[in-house]
C-alpha positions in Angstrom: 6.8 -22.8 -6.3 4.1 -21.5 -8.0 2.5 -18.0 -7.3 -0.9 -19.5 -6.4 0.5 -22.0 -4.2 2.6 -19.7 -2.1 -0.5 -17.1 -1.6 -2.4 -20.3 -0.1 0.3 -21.3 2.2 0.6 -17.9 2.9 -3.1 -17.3 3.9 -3.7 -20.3 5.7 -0.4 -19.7 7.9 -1.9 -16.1 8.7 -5.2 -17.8 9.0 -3.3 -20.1 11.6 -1.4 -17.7 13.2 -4.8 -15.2 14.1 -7.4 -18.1 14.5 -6.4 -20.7 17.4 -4.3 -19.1 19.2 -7.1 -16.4 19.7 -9.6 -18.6 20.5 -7.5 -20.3 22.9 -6.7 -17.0 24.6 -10.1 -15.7 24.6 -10.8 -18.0 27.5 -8.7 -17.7 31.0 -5.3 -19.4 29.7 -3.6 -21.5 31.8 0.1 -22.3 31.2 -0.3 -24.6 28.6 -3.2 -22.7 26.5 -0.2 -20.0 26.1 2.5 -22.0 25.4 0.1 -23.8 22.8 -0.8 -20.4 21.4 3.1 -18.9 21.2 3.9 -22.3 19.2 1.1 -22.3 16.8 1.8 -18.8 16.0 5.5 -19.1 15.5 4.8 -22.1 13.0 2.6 -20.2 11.4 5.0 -17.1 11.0 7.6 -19.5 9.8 5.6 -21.2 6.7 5.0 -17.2 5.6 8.8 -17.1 6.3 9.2 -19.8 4.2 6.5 -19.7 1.3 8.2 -15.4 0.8 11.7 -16.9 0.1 10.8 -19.8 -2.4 11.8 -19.0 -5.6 9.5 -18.9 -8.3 9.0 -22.3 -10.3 8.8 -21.4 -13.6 12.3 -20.8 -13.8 14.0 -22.1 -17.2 17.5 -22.2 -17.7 18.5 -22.4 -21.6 21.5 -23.3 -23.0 22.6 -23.4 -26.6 25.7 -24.9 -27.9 27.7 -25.1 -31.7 24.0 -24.3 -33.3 24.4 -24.4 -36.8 23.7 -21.3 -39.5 20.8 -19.8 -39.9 18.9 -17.5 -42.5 15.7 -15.8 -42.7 14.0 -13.9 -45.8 11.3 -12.3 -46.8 10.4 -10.8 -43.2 11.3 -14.0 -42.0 12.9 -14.2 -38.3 16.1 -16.7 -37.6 17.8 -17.2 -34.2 20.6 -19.6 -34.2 21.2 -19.8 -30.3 17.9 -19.2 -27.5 14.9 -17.2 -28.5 12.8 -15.5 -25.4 9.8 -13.8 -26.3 9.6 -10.0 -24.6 12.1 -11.6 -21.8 9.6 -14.3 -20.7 12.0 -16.9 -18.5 13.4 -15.6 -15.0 16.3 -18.6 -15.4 19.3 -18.4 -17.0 20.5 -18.3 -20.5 23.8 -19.4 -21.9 24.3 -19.6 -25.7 28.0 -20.8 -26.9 29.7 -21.2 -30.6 26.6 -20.1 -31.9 26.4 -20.7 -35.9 26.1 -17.7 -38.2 22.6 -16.3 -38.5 21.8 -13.9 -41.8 19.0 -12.1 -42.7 18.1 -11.0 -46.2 14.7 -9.3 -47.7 12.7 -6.4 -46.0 11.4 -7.2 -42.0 14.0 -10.0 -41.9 16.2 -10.2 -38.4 18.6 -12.8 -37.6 20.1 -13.3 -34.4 23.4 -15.1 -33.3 23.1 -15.9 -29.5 20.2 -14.9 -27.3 17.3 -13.1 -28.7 15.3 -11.3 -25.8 12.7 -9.1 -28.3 
């Protein structure tokens, strides 16, 4: 679930779990009015129950498997395997039998498996 989605759902449950039930209380309740009102709010607790625990949904899980060799010159960069930008993904990644990955000239890297920089 996306950030932005789960702060809506969890406004309008909060909205939800103030609004009717105090409106319906602000009169004289009978029975019903506070069984309605103890209802609403625990549905509304439970979607902000709910929308906390989603997990986030732009999780990625990579995998790379027998890649073959690699080479980078001339401040060239080669990654034989799963390359992630300053960390960016929150999934998984697996990298296997990766191929060979060289680097040859000044400000050339090579990496064999999973490159996090």
């Amino acid at each position: 679930m996306t950030r932005g989605r789960k702060i809506a759902i969890i406004v309008l449950a909060a909205a939800g779990v103030v609004s009717t039930p105090l409106i319906w209380l602000l009169g004289s309740p009978g029975a019903g009015d506070l069984a309605g009102a103890s209802i609403q709010a625990a549905v509304g607790i439970a979607a902000m129950v709910w929308a906390l625990f989603q997990p986030p949904g732009n999780r990625t899980e990579d995998t790379a498997v027998r890649t073959g060799p690699t080479r980078a010159s001339g401040g060239g960069r080669a990654t034989a395997g799963i390359r992630r930008p300053q960390g960016r993904g929150s999934g998984s990644a697996k990298a296997e039998d990766t191929g060979n990955a060289t680097a040859a000239g000044d400000g050339s890297s090579a990496t064999s498996g999973i490159d996090y920089t």
